[in-house]
DOKENU-646166 format. One record per residue (C-alpha): x, y, z; residue in three letters. Coordinates in steps of 0.5 Angstrom, whole numbers, plus 500, padded with zeros to 3 digits. Last residue first. Layout:
<papas>
{{X Y Z} 'ALA'} ...
</papas>
This chain:
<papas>
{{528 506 419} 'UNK'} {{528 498 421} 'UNK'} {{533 500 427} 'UNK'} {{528 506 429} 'UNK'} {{522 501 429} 'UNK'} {{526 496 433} 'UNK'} {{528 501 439} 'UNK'} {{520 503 439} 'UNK'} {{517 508 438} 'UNK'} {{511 511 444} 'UNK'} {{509 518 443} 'UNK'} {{502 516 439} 'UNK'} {{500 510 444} 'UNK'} {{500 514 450} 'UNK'} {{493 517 450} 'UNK'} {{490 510 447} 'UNK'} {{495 505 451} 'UNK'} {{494 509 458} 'UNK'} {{489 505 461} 'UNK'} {{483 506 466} 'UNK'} {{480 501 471} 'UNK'} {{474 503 475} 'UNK'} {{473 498 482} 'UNK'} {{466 499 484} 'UNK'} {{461 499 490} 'UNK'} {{459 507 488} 'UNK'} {{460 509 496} 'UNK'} {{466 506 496} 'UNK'} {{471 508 489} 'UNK'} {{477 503 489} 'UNK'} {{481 506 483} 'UNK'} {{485 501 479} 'UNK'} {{490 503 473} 'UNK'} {{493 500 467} 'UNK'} {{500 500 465} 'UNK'} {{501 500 458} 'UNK'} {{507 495 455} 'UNK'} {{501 490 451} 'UNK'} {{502 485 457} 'UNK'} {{494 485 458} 'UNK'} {{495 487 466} 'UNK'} {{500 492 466} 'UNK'} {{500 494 473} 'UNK'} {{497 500 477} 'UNK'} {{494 501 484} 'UNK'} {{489 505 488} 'UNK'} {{485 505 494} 'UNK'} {{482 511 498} 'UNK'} {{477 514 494} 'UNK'} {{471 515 498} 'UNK'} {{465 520 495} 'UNK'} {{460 524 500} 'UNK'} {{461 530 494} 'UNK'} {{464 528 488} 'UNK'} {{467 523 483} 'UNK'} {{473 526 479} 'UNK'} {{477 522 476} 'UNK'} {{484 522 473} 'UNK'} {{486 528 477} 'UNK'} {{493 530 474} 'UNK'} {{498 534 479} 'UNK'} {{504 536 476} 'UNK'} {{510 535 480} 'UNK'} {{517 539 482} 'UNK'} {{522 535 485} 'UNK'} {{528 538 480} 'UNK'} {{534 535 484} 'UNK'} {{535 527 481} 'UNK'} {{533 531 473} 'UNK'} {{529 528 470} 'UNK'} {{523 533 469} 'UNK'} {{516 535 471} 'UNK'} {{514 529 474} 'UNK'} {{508 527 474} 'UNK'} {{504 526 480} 'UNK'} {{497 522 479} 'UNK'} {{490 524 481} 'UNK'} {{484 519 484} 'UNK'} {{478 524 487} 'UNK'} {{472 524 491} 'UNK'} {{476 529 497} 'UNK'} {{474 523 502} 'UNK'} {{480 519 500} 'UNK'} {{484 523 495} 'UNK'} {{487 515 492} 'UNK'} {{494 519 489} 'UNK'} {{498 516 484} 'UNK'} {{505 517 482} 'UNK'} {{510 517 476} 'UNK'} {{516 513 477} 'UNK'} {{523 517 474} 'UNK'} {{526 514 468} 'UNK'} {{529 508 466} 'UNK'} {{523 504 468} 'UNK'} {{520 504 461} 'UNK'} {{514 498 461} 'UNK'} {{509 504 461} 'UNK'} {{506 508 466} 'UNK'} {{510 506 471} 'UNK'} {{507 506 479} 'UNK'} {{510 509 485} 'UNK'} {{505 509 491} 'UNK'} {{501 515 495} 'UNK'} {{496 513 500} 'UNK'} {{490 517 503} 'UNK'} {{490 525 501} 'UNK'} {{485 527 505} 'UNK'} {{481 526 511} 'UNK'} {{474 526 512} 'UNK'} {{472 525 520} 'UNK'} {{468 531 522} 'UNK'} {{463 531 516} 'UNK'} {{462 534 509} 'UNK'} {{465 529 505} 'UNK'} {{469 534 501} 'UNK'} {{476 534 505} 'UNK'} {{481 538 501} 'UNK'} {{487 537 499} 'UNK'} {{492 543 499} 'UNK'} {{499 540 497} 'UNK'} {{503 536 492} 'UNK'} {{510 535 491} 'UNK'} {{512 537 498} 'UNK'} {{520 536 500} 'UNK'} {{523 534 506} 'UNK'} {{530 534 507} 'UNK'} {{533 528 512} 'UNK'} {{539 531 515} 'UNK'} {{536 533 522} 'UNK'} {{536 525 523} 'UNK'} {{542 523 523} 'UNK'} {{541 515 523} 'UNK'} {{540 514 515} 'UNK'} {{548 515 514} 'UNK'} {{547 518 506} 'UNK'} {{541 522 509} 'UNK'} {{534 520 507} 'UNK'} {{530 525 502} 'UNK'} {{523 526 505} 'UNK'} {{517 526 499} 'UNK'} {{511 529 501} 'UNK'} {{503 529 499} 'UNK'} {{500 534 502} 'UNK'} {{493 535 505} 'UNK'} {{491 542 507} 'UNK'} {{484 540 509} 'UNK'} {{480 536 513} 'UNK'} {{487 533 514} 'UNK'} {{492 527 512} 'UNK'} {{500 526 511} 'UNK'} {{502 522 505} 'UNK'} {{508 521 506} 'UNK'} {{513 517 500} 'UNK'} {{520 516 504} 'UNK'} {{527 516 499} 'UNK'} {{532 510 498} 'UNK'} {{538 512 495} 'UNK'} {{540 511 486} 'UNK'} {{540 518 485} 'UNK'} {{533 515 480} 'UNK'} {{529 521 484} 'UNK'} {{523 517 487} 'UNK'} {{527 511 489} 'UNK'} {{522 508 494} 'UNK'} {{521 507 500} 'UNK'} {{514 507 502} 'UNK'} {{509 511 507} 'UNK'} {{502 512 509} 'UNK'} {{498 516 514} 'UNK'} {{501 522 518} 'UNK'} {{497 526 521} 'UNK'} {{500 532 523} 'UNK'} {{504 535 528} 'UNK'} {{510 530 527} 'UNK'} {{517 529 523} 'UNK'} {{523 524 523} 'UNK'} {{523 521 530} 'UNK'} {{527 517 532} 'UNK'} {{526 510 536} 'UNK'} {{533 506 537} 'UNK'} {{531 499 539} 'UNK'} {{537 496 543} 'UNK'} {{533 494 549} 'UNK'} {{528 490 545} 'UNK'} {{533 486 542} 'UNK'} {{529 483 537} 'UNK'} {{531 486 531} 'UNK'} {{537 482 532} 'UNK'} {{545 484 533} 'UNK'} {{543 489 537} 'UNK'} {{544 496 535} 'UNK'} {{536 496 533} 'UNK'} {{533 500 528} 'UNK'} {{526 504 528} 'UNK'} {{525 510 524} 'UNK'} {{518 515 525} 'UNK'} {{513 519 522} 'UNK'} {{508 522 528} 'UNK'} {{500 525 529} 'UNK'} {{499 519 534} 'UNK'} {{493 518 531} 'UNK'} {{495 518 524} 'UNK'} {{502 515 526} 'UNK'} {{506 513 521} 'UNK'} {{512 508 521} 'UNK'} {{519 506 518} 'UNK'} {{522 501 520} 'UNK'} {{529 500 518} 'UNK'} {{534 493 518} 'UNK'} {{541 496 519} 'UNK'} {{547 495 514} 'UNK'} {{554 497 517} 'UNK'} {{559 501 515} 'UNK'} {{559 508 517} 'UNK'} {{550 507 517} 'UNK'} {{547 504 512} 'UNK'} {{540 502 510} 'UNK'} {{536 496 509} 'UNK'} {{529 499 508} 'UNK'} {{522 497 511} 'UNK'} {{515 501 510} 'UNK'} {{510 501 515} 'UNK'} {{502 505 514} 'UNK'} {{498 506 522} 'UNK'} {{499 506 528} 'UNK'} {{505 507 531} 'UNK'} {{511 507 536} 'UNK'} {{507 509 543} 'UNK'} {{510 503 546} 'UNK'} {{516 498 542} 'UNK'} {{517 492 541} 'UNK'} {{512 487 543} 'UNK'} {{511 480 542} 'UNK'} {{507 476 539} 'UNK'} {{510 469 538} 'UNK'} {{505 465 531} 'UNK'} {{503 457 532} 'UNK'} {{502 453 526} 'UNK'} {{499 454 520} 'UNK'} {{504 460 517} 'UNK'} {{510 457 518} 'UNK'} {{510 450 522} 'UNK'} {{517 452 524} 'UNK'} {{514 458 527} 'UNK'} {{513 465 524} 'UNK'} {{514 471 529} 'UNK'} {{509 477 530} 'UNK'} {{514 483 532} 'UNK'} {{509 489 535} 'UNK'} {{510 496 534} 'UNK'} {{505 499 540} 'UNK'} {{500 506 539} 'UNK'} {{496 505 547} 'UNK'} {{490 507 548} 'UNK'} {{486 510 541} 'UNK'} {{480 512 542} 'UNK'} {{472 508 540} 'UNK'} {{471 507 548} 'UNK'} {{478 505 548} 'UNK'} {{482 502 542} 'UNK'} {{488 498 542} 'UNK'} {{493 500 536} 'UNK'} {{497 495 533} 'UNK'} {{503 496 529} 'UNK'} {{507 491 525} 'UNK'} {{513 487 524} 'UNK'} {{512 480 521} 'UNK'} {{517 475 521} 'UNK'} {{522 472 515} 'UNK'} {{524 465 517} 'UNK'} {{533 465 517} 'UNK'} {{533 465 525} 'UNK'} {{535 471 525} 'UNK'} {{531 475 530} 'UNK'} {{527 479 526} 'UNK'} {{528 476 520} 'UNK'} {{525 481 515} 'UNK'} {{517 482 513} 'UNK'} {{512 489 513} 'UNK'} {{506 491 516} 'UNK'} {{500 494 515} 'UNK'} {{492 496 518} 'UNK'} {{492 493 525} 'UNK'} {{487 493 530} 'UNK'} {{485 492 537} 'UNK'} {{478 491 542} 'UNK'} {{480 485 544} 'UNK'} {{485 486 550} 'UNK'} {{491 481 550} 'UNK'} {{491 473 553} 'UNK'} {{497 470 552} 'UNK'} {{498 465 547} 'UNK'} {{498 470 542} 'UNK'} {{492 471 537} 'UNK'} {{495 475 531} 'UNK'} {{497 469 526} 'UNK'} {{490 467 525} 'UNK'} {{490 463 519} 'UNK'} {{484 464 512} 'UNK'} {{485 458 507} 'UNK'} {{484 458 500} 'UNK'} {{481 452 495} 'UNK'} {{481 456 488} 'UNK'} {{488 459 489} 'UNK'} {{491 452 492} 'UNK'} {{497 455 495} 'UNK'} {{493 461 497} 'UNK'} {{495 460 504} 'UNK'} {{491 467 507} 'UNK'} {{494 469 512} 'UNK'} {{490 474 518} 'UNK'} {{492 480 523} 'UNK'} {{488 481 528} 'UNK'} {{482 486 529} 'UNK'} {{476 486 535} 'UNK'} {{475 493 534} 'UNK'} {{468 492 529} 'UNK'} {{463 493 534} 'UNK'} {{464 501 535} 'UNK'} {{467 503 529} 'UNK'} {{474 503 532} 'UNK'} {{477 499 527} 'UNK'} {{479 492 526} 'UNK'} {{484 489 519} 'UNK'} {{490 486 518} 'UNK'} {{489 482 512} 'UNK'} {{496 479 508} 'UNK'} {{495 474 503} 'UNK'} {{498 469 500} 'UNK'} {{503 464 495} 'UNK'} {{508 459 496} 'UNK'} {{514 459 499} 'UNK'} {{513 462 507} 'UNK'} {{517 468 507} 'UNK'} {{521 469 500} 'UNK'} {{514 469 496} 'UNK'} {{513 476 499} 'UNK'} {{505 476 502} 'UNK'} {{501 479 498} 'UNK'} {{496 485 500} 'UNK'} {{491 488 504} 'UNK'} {{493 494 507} 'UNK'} {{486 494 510} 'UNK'} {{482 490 512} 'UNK'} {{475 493 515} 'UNK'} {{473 489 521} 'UNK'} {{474 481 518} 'UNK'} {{469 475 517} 'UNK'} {{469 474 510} 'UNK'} {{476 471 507} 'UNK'} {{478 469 500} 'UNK'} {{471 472 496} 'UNK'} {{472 471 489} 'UNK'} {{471 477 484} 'UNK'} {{466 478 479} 'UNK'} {{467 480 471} 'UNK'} {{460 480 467} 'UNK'} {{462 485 463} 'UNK'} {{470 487 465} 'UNK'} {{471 491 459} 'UNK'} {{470 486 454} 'UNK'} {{476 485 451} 'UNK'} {{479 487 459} 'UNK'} {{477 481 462} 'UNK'} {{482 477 460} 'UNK'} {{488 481 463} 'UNK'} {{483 481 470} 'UNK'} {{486 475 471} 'UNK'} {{483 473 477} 'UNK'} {{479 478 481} 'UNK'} {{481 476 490} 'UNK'} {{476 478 495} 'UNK'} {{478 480 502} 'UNK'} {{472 481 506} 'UNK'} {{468 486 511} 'UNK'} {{463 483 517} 'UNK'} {{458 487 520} 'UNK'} {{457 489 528} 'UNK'} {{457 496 527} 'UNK'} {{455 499 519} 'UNK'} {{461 502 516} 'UNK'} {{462 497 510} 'UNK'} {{469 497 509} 'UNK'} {{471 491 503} 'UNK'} {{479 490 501} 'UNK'} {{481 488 495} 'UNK'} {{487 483 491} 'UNK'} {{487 484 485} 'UNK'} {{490 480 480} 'UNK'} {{497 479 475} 'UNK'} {{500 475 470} 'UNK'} {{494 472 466} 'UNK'} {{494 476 461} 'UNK'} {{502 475 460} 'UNK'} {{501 468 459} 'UNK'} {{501 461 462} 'UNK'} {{504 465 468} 'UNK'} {{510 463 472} 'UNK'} {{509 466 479} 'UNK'} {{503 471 479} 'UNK'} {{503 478 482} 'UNK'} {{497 480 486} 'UNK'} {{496 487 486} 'UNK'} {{493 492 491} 'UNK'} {{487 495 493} 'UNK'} {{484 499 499} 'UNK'} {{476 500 500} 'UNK'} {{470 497 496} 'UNK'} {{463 496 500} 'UNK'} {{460 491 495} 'UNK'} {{465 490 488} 'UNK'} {{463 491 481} 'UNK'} {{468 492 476} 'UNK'} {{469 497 471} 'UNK'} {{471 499 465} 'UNK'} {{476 502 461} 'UNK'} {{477 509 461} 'UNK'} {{483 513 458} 'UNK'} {{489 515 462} 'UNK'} {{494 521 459} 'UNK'} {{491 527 463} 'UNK'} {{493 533 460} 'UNK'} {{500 536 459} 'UNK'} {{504 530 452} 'UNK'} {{509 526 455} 'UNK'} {{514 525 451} 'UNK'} {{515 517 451} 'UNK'} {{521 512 450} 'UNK'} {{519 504 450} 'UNK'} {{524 499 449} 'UNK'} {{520 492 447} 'UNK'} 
</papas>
């Protein structure tokens, strides 16, 4: 079915329920290959933080909530994959291409004291109901303890045909951030069971959100590394001359931008005119923004890349020293209509609130957005994950919002709002 939507000016998302999940934080999807039906195509996958020291965090995955969304998720309960983290964050799948079966990634640590002692953990889901958790990050020679990563992307590194990961990792002094490294943690023959090479890439890199492109320069493709720095306040590209990523002496660092505390990043054709484009978040007690960075047609220029803010003036309301705002940014559809331009959510972080961006034209140069707050949970609130997928397969997306402090995650639909303004190709034919 092809969808067409005029989109009405007020919020277009209606409540669905929620599901419980102690100590929240970020969420993504799961994608299921060959699903028995389109209710059983997706799960979550969720990240826990409790900011007690010494404690233990999970990942936990929720099977098919498309067949919990009759019931508005009562009595619906996840499964704990791995217990024994410090805060994962980017917790995400793992591309089928990289180890041919399903996994997740949770890279985790922090600098709360007794929970620094982070790594990098796959967890082999090629039997969904009998999991098992790898550490990929523990490297053959003897490392400080005290690290953590937060996310990372995957490609051939040193063209062996095995997909390898390329990460941050941040070691932590005292509860302060000592060396800011982009690390290469390369996969065996043994794939994920096996043995894992860890080798540094480039110091005083990054430390925080990744994003992968490959991108042209005259006529030639190059694997790009796009890092933020919350604690190095930078946004920067990486690409090798070399024939590999992994020559160390060919990787060229740029910096795009800096000052500010830069936490996410994806690439994206935000515009629909067919060229990749950055979505940043840079984070701030107050005057957040979220930006959209328009990559030249020769990626390597870097006094071409335009930036424009689509959205600015977040506000910290935690009360403390430590609140930012906005956290990440992710392009999502609304319906199955992917012929328009992406709309995008916005997890506020500690300013209580999930939003979503709606562009206020098609038109590749208009880069104005409304700002739609889908909820709004208050002061002292921690809202800082978000992800969206058509979980029932009626043609509407739905979207989850992780909210901390309250040990859920809520789920919202845009069916009933949308459903008016939606007509099909088939119901113009038989008119």
């Amino acid at each position: 079915m092809s969808l067409f939507v005029a989109w009405s000016a007020a919020q277009v998302t209606q409540f669905v329920g929620e599901i419980p999940v102690t100590n929240v934080d970020m969420i993504s999807i799961f994608n299921h290959t060959n699903p028995a039906n389109n209710r059983q195509r997706f799960s979550i996958i969720a990240g826990s933080y409790s900011t007690e020291r010494a404690t233990r965090d999970s990942t936990v995955v929720f099977l098919y909530p498309g067949n919990h969304m009759p019931t508005n998720f009562s009595g619906y309960r996840g499964a704990n994959v791995f217990n024994f983290l410090y805060w994962p964050k980017d917790v995400k799948q793992i591309p089928r291409s990289v180890l041919g079966h399903d996994a997740i990634l949770s890279p985790d640590g922090s600098t709360l004291p007794a929970k620094t002692e982070g790594s990098v953990y796959v967890t082999d889901l090629s039997d969904m109901y009998f999991p098992a958790t790898f550490d990929i990050g523990a490297p053959l020679i003897p490392l400080p303890e005290d690290v953590m990563y937060h996310g990372g992307v995957w490609f051939t590194v040193d063209n062996d045909n095995r997909d390898d990961l390329v990460t941050c990792r941040v070691e932590i002094v005292s509860g302060m951030v000592r060396r800011a490294q982009l690390v290469w943690l390369g996969q065996p023959v043994g794939g994920v069971r096996a043995r894992w090479s860890f080798d540094v890439l480039v110091e005083s890199a990054c430390d925080t959100a990744l994003s992968y492109g490959r991108l042209r320069s005259g006529t030639t493709d190059f694997h790009v590394v796009f890092a933020t720095g919350f604690h190095t306040n930078r946004l920067t590209m990486f690409w090798n001359e070399g024939r590999n990523f992994d020559d160390v002496n060919q990787i060229q660092p740029r910096i795009i931008a800096q000052g500010r505390q830069f936490y996410d990043v994806t690439t994206f054709d935000i515009n629909r005119n067919g060229r990749p484009n950055l979505l940043v978040t840079s984070v701030a007690q107050s005057g957040g923004v979220v930006e959209v960075w328009e990559i030249p047609v020769d990626f390597k220029i870097v006094g071409q890349y335009v930036r424009h803010v689509i959205a600015s003036g977040f506000v910290s309301r935690n009360g403390g020293a430590n609140g930012r705002t906005p956290k990440i940014a992710r392009p999502f559809y609304p319906t199955t209509n992917v012929a328009r331009k992406p709309w995008i959510l916005v997890a506020g972080g500690d300013d209580g609130r999930a939003y979503y961006l709606r562009p206020q034209s098609e038109d590749a140069n208009n880069w104005a957005y409304t700002l739609i707050t889908v909820v709004d949970h208050g002061i002292n609130q921690q809202v800082n994950g978000m992800t969206a997928a058509d979980i029932d397969g009626d043609g509407f997306t739905e979207l989850f919002v992780s909210v901390r402090n309250k040990n859920i995650i809520q789920v919202f639909s845009f069916r009933a709002e949308l459903d008016e303004f939606v007509h099909s190709d088939d119901i113009k034919k038989s008119e």
